[in-house]
TORNU-7499 format. One record per residue: x, y, z of N, C-alpha, C, O in turn. Coordinates in pm, whole numbers, plus 50000, padded with zeros to 5 digits. Example, Ala and Ser with C-alpha at 12.3 -4.5 7.8 and 13.67 -1.06 7.14 Angstrom:
BEGIN
513194943150780512304955050780513204967050780514244966850846
512854977550708513674989450714512905000350787513415011450804
This chain:
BEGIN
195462316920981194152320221034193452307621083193842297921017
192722305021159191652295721235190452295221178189772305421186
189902283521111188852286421031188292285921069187302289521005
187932280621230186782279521237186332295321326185182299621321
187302301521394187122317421415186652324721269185502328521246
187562325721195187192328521054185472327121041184762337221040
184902312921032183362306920975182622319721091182282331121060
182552315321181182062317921339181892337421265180942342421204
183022342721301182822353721274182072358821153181402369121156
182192351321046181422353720935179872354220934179012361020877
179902342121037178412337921056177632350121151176522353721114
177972353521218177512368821282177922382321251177442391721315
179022384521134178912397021145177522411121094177362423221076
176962400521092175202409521063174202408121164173012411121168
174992402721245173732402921387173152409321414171942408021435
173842419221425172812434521434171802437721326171302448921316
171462425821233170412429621180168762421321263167582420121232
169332418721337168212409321441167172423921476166022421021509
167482436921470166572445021517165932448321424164972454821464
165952447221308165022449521187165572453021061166792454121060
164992454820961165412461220879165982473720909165232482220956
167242476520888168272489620898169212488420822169572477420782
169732498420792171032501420687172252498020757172512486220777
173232509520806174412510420898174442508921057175282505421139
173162513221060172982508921229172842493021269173002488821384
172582486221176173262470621219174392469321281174512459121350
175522478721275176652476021285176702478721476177002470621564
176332491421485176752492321576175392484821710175342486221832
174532477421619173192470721741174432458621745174932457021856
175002449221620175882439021660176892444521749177342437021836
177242454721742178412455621803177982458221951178962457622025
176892460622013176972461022181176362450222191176472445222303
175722444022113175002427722137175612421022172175282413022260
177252421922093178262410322107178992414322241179762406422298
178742426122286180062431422359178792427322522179402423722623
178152427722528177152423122624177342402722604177812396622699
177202400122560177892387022560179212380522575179492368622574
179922390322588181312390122567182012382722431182842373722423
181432389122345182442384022225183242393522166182992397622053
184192397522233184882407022154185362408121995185462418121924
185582396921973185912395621847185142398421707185372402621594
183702391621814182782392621685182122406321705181722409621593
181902413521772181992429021834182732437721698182332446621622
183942430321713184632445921627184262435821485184452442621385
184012428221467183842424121318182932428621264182772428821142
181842435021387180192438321356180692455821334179762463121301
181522459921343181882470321306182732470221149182272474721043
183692465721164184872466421077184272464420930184572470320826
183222453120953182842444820832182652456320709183392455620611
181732465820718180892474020647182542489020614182392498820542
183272487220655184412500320663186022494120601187092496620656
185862485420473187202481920417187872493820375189042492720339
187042510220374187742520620356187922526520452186942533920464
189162529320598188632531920693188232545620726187982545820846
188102554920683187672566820628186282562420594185852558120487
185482564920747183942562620743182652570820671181482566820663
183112581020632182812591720545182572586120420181522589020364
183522577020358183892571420258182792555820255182362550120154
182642553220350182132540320372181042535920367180722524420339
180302545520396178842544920407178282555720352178692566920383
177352553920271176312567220208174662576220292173962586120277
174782565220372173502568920417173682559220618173642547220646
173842570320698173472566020813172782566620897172912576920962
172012559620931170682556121060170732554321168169842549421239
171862558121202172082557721343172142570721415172212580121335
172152574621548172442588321666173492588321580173912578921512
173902600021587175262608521568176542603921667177652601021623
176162603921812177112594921890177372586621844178572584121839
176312576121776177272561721782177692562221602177832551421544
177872576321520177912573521429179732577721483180612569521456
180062590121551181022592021591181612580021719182732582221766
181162573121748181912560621778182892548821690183972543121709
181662549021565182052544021489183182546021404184222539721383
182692556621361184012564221306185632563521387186622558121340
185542570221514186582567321617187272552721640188482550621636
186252542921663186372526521643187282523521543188342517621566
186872528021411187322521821306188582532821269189622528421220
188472544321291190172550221242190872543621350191942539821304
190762539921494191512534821593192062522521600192852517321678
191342518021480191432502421440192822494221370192672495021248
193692489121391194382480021283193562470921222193162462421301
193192469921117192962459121081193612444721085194792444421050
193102434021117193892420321060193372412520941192302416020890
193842405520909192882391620842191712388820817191282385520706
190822390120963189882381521000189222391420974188112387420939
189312406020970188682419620919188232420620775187142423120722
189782416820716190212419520574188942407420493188182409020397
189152396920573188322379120501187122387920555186472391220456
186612392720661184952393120675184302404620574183102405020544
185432415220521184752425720415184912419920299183962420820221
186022413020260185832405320145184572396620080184072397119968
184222386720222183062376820232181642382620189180792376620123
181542399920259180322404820249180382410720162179952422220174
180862406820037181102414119886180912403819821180662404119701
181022390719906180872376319754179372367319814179262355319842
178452377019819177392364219850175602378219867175332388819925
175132371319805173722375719836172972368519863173202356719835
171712372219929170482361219942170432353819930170282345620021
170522350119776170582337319713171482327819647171262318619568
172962334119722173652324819782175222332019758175262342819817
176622328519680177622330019667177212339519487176372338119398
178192347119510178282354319386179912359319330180872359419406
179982362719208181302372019217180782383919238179592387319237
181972391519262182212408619354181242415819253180192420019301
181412417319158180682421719036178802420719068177982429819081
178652406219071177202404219063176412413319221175302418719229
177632411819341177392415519466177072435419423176052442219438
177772437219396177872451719364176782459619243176482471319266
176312454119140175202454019068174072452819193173262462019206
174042444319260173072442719333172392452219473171282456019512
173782453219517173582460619640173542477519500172492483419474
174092479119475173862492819330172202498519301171602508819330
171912487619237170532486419261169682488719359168652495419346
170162481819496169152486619615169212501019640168232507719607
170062506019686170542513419750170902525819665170792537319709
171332522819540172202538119444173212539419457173692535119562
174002545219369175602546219361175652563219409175312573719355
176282559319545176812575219606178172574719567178912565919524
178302586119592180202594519516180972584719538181522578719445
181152581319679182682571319674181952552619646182302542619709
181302552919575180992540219531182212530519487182502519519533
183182542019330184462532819309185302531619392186122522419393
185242539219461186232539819576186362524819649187222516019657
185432526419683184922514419769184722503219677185522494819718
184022497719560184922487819444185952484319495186222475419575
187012498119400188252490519410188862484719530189622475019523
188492491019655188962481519789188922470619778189822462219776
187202469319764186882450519771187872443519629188602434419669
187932445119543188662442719446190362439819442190982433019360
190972448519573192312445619615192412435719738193432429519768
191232435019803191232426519886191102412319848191622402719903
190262412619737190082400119640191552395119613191922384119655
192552405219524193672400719486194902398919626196102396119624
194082401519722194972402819835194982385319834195862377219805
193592383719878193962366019967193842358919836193772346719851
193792363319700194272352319570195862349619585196442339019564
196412362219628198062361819677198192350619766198862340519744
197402353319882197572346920008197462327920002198182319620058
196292325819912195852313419868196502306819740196172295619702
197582315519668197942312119594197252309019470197962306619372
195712308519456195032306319371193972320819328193962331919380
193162315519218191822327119211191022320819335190762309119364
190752333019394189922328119553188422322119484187832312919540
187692330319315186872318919327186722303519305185702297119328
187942298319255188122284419253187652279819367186842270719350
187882283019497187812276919608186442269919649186152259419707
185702280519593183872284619633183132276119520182852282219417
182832264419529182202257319477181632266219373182022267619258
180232274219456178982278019389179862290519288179262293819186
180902295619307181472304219194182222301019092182402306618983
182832287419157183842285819040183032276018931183592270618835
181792274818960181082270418832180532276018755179882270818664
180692289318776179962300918686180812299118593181942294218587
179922305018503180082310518373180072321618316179912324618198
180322330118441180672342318482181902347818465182082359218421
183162337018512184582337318508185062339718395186282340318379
């Protein structure tokens, strides 16, 4: 992978929150923002990010968007292979809040809290949770060693 595509993409896949406070419809304001700029890449990341289950039904509890672009979305993402740079950007948006880097755990308490635990909540856990053990495979290590601000917890 290319880290610095990797950073880059990370760094915008919430762009679409530039229109305000919104739930799921971030996804798809990043996703014509980017595609009007021509960034394709970061386009489908502004999609993919929020759907590590691709079964969009499954993915989201509550959507704010037209029905078209909820059925875009949906279409987008079953049409989708995932790669890497998919797999690292849903991972990423599971290890960090506000106030800064977290483990998956503290991320999920949190967003739990905002929002409420709808039906496929574990569902969606355990994804982020295999994806975790995915790039610990990949890195050969616990991925939070890597992360400064986690691997000093006392959390581990």
């Amino acid at each position: 992978m290319d880290a610095d595509k990797a950073y880059t993409l990370g760094m915008l896949h919430d762009i679409g929150r530039r229109i305000g406070v919104v739930r799921a419809r971030h996804q798809i304001a990043g996703y014509r923002f980017c595609m009007e700029k021509g960034w394709e890449d970061c386009a489908r990341i502004c999609l993919t990010h929020s759907h590590a289950l691709k079964n969009t039904a499954l993915s989201i509890d509550h959507w704010d968007m037209q029905r078209e672009d909820a059925e875009f979305v949906r279409d987008y993402i079953q049409a989708c292979v995932y790669d890497d740079y998919d797999l690292l950007i849903q991972l990423c948006d599971n290890l960090a809040r506000a106030e800064g880097l977290c483990i998956i755990e503290v991320r999920m308490v949190d967003v739990g809290r905002r929002y409420g635990l709808g039906p496929n909540t574990i569902t969606r856990w355990n994804r982020i949770f295999d994806l975790k053990a995915y790039f610990d495979q990949k890195t050969g290590t616990n991925l939070y060693l890597l992360l400064p601000e986690i691997g000093q917890s006392t959390l581990l």
